[in-house]
mmCIF file as gemmi writes it, N, C-alpha and C atoms, coordinates in Angstrom:
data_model
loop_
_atom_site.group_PDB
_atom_site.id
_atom_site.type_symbol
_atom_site.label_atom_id
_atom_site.label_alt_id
_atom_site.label_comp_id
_atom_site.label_asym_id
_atom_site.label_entity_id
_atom_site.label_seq_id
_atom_site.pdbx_PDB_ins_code
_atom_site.Cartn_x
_atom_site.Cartn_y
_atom_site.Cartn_z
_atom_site.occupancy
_atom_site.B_iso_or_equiv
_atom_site.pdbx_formal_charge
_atom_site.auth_seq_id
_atom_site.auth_asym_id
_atom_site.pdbx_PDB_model_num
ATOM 1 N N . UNK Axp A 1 ? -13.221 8.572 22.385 1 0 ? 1 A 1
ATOM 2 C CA . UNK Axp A 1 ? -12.517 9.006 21.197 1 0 ? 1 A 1
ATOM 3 C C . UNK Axp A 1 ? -11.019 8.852 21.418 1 0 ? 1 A 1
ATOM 4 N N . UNK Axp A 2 ? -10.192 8.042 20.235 1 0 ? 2 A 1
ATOM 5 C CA . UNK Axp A 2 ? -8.759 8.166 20.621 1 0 ? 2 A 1
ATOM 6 C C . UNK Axp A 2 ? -8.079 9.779 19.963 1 0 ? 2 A 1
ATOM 7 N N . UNK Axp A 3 ? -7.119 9.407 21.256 1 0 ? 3 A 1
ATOM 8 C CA . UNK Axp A 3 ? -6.139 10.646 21.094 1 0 ? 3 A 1
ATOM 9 C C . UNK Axp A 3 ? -5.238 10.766 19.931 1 0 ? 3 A 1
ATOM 10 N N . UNK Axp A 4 ? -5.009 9.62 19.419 1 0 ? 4 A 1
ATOM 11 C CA . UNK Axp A 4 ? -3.653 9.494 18.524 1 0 ? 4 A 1
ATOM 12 C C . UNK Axp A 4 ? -4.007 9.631 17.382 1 0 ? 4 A 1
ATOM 13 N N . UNK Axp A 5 ? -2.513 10.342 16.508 1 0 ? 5 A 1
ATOM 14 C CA . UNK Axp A 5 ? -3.374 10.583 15.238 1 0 ? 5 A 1
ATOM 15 C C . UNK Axp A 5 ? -3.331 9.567 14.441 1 0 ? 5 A 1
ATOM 16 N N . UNK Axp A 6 ? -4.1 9.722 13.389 1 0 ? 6 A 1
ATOM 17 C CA . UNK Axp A 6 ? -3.937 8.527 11.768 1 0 ? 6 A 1
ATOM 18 C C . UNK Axp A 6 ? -2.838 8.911 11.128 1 0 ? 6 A 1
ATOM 19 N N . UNK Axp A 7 ? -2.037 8.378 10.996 1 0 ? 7 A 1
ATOM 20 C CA . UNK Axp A 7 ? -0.888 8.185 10.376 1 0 ? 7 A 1
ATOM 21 C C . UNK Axp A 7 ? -1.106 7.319 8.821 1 0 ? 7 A 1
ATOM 22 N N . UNK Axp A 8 ? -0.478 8.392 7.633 1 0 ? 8 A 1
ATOM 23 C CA . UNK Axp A 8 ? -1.092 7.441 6.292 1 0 ? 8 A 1
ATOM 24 C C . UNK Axp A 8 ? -0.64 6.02 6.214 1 0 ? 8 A 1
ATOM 25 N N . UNK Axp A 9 ? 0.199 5.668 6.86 1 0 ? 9 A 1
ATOM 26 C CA . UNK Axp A 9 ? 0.938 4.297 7.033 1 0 ? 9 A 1
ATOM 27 C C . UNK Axp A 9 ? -0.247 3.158 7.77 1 0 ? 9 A 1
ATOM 28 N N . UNK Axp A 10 ? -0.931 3.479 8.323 1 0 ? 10 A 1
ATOM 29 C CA . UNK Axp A 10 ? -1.804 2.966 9.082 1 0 ? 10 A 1
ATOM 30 C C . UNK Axp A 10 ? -3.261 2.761 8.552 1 0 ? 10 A 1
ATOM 31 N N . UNK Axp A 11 ? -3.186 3.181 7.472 1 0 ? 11 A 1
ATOM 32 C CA . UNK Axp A 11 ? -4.78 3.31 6.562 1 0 ? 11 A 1
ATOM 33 C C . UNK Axp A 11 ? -4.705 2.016 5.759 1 0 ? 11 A 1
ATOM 34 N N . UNK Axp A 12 ? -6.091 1.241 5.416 1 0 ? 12 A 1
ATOM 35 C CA . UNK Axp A 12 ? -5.899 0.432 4.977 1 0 ? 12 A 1
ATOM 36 C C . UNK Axp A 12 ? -5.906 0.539 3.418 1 0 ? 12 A 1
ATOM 37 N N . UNK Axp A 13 ? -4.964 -0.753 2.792 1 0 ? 13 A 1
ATOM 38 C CA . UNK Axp A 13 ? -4.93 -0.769 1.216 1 0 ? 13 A 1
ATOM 39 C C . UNK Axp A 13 ? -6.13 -1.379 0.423 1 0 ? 13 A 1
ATOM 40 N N . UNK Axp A 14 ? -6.458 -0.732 -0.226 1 0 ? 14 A 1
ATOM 41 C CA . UNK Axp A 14 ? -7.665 -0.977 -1.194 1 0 ? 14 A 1
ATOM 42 C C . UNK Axp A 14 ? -7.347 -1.996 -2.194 1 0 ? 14 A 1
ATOM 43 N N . UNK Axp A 15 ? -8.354 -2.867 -3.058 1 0 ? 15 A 1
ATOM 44 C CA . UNK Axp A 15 ? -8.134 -3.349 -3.973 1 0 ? 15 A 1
ATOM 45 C C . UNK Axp A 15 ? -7.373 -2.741 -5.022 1 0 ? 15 A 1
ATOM 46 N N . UNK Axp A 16 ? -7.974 -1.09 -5.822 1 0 ? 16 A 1
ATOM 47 C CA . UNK Axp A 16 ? -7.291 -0.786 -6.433 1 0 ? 16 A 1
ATOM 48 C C . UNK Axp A 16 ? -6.252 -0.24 -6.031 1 0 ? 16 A 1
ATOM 49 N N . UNK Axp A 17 ? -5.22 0.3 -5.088 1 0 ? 17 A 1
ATOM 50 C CA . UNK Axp A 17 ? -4.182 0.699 -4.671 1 0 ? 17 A 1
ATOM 51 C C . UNK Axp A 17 ? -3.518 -0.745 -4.879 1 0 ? 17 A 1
ATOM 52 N N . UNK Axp A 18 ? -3.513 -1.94 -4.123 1 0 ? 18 A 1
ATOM 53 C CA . UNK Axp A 18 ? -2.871 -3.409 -4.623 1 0 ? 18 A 1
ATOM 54 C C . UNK Axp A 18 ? -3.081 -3.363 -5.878 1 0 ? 18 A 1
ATOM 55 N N . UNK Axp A 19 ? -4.177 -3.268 -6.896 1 0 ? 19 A 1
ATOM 56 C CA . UNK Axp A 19 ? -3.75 -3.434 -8.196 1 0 ? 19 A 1
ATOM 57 C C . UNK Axp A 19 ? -2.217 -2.524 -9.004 1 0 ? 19 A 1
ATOM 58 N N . UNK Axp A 20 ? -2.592 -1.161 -8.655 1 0 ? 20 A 1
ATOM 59 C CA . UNK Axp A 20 ? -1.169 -0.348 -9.082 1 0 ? 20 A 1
ATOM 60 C C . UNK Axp A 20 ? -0.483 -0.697 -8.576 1 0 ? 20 A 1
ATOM 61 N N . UNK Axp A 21 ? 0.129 -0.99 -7.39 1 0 ? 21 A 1
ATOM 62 C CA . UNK Axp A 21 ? 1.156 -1.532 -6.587 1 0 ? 21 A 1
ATOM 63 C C . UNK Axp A 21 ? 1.519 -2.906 -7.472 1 0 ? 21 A 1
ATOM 64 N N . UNK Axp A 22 ? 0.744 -3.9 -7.896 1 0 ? 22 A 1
ATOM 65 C CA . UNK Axp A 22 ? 1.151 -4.809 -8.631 1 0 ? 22 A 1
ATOM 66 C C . UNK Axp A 22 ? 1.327 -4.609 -9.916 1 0 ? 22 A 1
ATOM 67 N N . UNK Axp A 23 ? 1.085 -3.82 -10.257 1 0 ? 23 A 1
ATOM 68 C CA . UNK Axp A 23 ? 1.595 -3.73 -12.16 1 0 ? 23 A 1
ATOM 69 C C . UNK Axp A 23 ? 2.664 -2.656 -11.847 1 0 ? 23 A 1
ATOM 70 N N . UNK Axp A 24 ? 3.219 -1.972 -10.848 1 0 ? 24 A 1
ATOM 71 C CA . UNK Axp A 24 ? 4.776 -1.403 -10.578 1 0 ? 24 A 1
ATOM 72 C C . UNK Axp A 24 ? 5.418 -3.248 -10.455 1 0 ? 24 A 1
ATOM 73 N N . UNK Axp A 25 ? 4.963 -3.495 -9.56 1 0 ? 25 A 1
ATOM 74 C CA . UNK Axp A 25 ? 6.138 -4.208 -9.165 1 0 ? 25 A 1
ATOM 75 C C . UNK Axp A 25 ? 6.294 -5.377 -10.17 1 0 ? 25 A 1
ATOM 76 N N . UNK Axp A 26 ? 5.269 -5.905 -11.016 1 0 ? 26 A 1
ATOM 77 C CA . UNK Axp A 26 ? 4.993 -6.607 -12.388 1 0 ? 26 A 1
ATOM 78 C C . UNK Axp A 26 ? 6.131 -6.149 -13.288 1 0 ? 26 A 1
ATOM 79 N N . UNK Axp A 27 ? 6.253 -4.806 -13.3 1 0 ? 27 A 1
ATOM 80 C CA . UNK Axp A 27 ? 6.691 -4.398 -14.657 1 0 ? 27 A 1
ATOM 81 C C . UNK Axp A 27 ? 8.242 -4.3 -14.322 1 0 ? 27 A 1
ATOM 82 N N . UNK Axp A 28 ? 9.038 -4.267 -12.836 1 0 ? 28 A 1
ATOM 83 C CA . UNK Axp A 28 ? 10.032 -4.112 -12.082 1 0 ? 28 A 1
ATOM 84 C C . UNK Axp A 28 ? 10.923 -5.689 -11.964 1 0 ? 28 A 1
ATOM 85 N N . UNK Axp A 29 ? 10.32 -6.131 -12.115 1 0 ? 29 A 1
ATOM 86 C CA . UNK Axp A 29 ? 10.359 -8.093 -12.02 1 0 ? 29 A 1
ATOM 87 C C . UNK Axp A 29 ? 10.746 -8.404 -13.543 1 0 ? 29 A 1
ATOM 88 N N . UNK Axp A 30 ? 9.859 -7.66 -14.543 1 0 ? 30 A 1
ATOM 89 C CA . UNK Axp A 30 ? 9.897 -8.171 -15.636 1 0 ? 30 A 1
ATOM 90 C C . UNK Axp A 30 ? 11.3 -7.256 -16.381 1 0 ? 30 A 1
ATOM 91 N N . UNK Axp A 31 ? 11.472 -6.134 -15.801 1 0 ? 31 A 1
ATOM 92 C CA . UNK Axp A 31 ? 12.73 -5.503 -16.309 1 0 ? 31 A 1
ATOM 93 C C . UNK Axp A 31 ? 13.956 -6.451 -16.324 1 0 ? 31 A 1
ATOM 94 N N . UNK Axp A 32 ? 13.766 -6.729 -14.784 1 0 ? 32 A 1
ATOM 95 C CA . UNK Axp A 32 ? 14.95 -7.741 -14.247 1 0 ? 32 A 1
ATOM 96 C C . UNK Axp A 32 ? 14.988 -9.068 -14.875 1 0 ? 32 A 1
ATOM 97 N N . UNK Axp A 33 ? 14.309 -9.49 -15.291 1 0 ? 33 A 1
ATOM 98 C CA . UNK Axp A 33 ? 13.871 -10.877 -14.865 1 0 ? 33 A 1
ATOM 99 C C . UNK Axp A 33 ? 14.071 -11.814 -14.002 1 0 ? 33 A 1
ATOM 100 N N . UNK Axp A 34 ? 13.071 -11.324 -12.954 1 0 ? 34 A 1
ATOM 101 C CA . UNK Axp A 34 ? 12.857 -11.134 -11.474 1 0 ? 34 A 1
ATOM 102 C C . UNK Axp A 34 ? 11.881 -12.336 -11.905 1 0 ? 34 A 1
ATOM 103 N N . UNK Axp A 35 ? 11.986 -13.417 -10.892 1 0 ? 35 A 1
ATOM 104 C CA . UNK Axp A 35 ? 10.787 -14.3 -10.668 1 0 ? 35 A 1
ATOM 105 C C . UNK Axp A 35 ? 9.919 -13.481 -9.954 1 0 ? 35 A 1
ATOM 106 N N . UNK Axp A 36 ? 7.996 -12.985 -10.261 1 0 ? 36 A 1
ATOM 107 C CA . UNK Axp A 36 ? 7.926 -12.212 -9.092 1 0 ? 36 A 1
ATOM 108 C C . UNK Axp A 36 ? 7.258 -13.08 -7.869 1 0 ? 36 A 1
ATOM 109 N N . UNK Axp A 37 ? 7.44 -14.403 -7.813 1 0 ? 37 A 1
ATOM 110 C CA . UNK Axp A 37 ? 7.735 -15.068 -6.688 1 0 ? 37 A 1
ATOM 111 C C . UNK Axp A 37 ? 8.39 -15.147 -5.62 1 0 ? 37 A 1
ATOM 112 N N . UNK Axp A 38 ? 9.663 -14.918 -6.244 1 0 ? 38 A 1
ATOM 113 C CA . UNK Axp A 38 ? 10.934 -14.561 -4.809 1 0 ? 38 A 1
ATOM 114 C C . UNK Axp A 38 ? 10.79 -14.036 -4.142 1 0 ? 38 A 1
ATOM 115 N N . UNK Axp A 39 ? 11.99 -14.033 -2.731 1 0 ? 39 A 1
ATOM 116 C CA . UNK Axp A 39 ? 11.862 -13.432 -2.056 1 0 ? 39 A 1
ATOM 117 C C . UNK Axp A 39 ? 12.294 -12.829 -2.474 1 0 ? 39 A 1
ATOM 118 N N . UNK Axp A 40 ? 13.324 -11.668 -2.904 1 0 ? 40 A 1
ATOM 119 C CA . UNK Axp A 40 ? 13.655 -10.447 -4.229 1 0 ? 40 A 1
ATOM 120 C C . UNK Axp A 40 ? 12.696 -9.881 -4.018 1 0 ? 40 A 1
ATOM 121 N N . UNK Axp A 41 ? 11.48 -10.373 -5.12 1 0 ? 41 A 1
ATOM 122 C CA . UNK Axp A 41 ? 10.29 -9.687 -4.926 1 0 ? 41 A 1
ATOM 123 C C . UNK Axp A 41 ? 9.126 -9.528 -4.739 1 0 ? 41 A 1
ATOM 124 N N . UNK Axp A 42 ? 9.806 -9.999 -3.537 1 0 ? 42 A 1
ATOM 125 C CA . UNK Axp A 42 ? 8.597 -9.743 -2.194 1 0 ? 42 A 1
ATOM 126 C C . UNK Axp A 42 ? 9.366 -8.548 -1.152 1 0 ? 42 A 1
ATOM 127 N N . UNK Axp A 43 ? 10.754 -8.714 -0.732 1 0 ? 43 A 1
ATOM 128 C CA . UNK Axp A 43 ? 11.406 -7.398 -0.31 1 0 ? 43 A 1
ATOM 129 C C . UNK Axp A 43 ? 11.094 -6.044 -1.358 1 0 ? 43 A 1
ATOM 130 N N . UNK Axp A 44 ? 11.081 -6.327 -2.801 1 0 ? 44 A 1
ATOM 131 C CA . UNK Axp A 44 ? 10.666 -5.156 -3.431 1 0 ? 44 A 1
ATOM 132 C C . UNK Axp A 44 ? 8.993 -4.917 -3.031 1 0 ? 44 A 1
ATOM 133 N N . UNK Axp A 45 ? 8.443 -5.586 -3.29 1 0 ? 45 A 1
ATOM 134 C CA . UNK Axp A 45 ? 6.607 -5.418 -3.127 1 0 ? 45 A 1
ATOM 135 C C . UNK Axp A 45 ? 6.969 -4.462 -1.782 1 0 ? 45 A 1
ATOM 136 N N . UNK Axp A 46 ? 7.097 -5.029 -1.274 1 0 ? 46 A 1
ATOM 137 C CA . UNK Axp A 46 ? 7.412 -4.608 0.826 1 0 ? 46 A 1
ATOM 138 C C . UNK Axp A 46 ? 7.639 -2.663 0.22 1 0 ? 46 A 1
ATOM 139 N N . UNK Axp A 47 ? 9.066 -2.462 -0.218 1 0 ? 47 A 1
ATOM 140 C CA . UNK Axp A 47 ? 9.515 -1.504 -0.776 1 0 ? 47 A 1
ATOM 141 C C . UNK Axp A 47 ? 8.33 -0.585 -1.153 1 0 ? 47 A 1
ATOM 142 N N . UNK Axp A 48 ? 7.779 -0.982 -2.337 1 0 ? 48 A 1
ATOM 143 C CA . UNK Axp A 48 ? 6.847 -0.438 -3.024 1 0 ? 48 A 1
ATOM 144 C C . UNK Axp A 48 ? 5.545 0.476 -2.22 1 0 ? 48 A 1
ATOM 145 N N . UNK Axp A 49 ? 5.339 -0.967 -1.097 1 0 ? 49 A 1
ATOM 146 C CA . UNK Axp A 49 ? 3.823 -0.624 -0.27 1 0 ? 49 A 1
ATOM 147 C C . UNK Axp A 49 ? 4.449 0.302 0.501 1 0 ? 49 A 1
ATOM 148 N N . UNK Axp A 50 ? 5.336 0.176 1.422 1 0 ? 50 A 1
ATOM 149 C CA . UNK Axp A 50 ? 6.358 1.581 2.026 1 0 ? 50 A 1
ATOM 150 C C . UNK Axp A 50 ? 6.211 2.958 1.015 1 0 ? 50 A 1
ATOM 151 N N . UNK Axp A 51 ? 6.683 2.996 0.078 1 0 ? 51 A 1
ATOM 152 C CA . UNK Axp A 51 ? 6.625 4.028 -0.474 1 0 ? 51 A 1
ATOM 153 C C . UNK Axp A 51 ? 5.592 4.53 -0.931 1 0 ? 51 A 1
ATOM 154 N N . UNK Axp A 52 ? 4.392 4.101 -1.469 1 0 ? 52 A 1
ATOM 155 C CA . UNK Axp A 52 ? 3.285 4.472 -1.479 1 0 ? 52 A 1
ATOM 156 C C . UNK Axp A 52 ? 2.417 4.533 0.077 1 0 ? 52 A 1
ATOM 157 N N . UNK Axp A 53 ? 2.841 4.426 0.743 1 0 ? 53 A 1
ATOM 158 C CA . UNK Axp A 53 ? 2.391 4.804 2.316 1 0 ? 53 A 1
ATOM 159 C C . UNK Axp A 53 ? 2.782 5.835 2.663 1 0 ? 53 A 1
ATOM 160 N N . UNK Axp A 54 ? 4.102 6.338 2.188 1 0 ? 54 A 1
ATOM 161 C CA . UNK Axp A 54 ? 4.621 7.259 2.621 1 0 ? 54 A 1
ATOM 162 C C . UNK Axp A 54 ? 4.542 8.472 1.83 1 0 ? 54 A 1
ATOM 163 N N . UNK Axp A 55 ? 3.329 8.615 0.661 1 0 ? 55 A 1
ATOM 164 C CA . UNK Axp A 55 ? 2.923 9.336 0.047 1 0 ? 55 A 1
ATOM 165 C C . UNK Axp A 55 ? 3.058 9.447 -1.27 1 0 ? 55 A 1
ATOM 166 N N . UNK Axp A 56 ? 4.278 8.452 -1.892 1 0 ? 56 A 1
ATOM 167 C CA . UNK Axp A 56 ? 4.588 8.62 -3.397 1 0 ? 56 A 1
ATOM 168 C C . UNK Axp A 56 ? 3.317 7.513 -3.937 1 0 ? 56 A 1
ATOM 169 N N . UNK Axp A 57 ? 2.499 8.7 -4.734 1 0 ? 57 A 1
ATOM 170 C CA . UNK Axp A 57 ? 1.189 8.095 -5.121 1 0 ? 57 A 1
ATOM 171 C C . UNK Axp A 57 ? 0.677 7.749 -6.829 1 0 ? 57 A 1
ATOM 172 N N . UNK Axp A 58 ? 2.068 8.674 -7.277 1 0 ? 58 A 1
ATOM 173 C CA . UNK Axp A 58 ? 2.325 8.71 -8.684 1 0 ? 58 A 1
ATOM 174 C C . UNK Axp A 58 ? 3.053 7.073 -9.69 1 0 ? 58 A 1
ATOM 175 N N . UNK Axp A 59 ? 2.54 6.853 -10.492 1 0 ? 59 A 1
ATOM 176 C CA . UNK Axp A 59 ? 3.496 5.058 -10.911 1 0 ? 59 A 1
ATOM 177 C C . UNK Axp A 59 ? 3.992 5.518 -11.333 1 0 ? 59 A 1
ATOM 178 N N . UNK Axp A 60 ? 4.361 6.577 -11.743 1 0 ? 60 A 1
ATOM 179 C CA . UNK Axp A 60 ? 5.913 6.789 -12.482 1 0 ? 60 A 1
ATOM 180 C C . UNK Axp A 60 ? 6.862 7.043 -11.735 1 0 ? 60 A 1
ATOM 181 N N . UNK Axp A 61 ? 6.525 7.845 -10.302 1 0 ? 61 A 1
ATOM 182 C CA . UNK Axp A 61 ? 7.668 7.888 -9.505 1 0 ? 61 A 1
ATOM 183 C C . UNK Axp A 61 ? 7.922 6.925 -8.604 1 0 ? 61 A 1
ATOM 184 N N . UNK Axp A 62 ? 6.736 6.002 -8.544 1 0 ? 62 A 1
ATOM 185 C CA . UNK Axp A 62 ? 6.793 4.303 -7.838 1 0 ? 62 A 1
ATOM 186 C C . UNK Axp A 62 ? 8.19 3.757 -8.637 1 0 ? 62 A 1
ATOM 187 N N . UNK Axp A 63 ? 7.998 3.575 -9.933 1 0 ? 63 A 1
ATOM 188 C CA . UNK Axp A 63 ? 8.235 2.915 -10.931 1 0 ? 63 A 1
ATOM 189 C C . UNK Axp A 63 ? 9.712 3.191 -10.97 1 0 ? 63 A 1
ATOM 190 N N . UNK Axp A 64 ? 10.003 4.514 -10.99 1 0 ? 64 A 1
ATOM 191 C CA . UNK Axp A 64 ? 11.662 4.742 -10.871 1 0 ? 64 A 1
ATOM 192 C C . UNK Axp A 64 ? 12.191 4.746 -10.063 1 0 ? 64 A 1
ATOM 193 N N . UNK Axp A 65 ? 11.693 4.99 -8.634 1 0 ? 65 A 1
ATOM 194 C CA . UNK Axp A 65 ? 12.114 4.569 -7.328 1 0 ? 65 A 1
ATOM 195 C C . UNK Axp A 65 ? 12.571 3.088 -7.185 1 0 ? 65 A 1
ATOM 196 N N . UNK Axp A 66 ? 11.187 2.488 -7.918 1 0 ? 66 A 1
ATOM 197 C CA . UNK Axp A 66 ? 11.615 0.884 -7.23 1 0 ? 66 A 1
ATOM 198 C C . UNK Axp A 66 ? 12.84 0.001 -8.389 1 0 ? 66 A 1
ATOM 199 N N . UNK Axp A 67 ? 12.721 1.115 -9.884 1 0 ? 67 A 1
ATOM 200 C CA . UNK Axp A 67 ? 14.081 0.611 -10.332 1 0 ? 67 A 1
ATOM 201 C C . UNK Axp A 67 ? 15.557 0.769 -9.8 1 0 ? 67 A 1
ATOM 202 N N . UNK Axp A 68 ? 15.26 2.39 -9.556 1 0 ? 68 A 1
ATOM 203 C CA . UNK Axp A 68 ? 16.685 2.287 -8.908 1 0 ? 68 A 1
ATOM 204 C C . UNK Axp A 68 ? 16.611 1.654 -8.073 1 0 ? 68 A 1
ATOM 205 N N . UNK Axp A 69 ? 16.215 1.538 -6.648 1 0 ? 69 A 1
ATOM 206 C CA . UNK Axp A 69 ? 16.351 0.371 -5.755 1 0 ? 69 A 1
ATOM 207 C C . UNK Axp A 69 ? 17.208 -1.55 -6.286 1 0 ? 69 A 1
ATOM 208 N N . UNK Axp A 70 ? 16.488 -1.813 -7.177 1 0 ? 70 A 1
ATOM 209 C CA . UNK Axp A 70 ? 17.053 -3.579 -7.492 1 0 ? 70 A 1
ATOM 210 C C . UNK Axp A 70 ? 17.836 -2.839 -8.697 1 0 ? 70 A 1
């Protein structure tokens, strides 16, 4: 048995968790008009999966986080 703990950062992402994660960062791209190709946003995606790792599980507070951010 390991000693170390699970850390939520370390759990894996589900289909539907990538789906919300992509219609934040969809709708964040499209504010901007953000190619969501770029690298832009792909440092935002990055952003996004960070913050929902780190417990913000809500899209509305995804959503205003990752505006203010770009």
């Amino acid at each position: 048995m390991l000693d170390t703990p699970i850390h939520p950062r370390d759990l894996p992402l589900f289909s539907d968790d990538l789906d919300r994660l992509e219609k934040v960062l969809d709708i964040v791209c499209k504010d901007r008009g953000m190619n969501p190709r770029s690298l832009e946003a792909e440092r935002l995606g990055a952003l996004i999966i960070q913050l929902y790792r780190q417990g913000v599980k809500d899209d509305a507070k995804l959503l205003a986080l990752a505006r203010a951010y770009f």
